[in-house]
N, C-alpha and C positions, 0 to 999 in steps of 0.2 A: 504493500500500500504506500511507497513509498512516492512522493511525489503528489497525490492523488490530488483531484480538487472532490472538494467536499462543499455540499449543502443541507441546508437545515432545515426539516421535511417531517411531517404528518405522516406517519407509517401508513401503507399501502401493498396490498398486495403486490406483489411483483408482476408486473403487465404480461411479460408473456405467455405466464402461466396464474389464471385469475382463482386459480386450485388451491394454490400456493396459501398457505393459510397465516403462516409467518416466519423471521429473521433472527439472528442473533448474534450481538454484538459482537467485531472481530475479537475484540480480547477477553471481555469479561461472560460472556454467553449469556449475558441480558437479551429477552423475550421480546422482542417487537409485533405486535400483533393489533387490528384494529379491533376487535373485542374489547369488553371493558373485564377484564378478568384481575385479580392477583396481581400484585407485581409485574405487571404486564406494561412496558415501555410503549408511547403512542405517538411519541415523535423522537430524533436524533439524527447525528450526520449521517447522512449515506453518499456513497458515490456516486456521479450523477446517471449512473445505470439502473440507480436503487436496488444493485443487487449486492449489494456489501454497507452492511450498519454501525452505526457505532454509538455506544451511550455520551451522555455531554461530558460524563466524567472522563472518561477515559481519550475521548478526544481534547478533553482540555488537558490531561497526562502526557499524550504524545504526540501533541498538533508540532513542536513545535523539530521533535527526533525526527521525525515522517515528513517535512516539509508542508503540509498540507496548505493546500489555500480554499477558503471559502469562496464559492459565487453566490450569485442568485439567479441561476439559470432553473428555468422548468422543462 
């Protein structure tokens, strides 16, 4: 992930597959899912593929190792 740009996003299934139920953080294995469940994460970075997440903690741990740069691209 190194390099990546990142944005700040409303979990969502992942488009190609609308099956797809939910994500989990690259480091920490935090739950992203649009359910309102438990411990359940409903927004965080992802990549702008949305198919790789990440909690705010853990991107704010290693925004800076990983060069990441935020957009605001949809």
């Amino acid at each position: 992930m190194e390099g990546v740009e990142l944005a700040w996003r409303e979990y969502r299934r992942y488009p190609p597959n609308p099956d797809w139920d939910h994500d989990h953080c690259e480091f920490c294995w935090a739950t992203f899912m649009v359910e309102d469940l438990p411990d359940v994460l409903h927004a965080g970075y992802c990549a702008l593929d949305e198919y790789r997440w990440n909690s705010q903690q853990w991107f704010e741990s290693f925004r800076e190792r990983f060069g990441w740069r935020v957009v605001d691209r949809e």
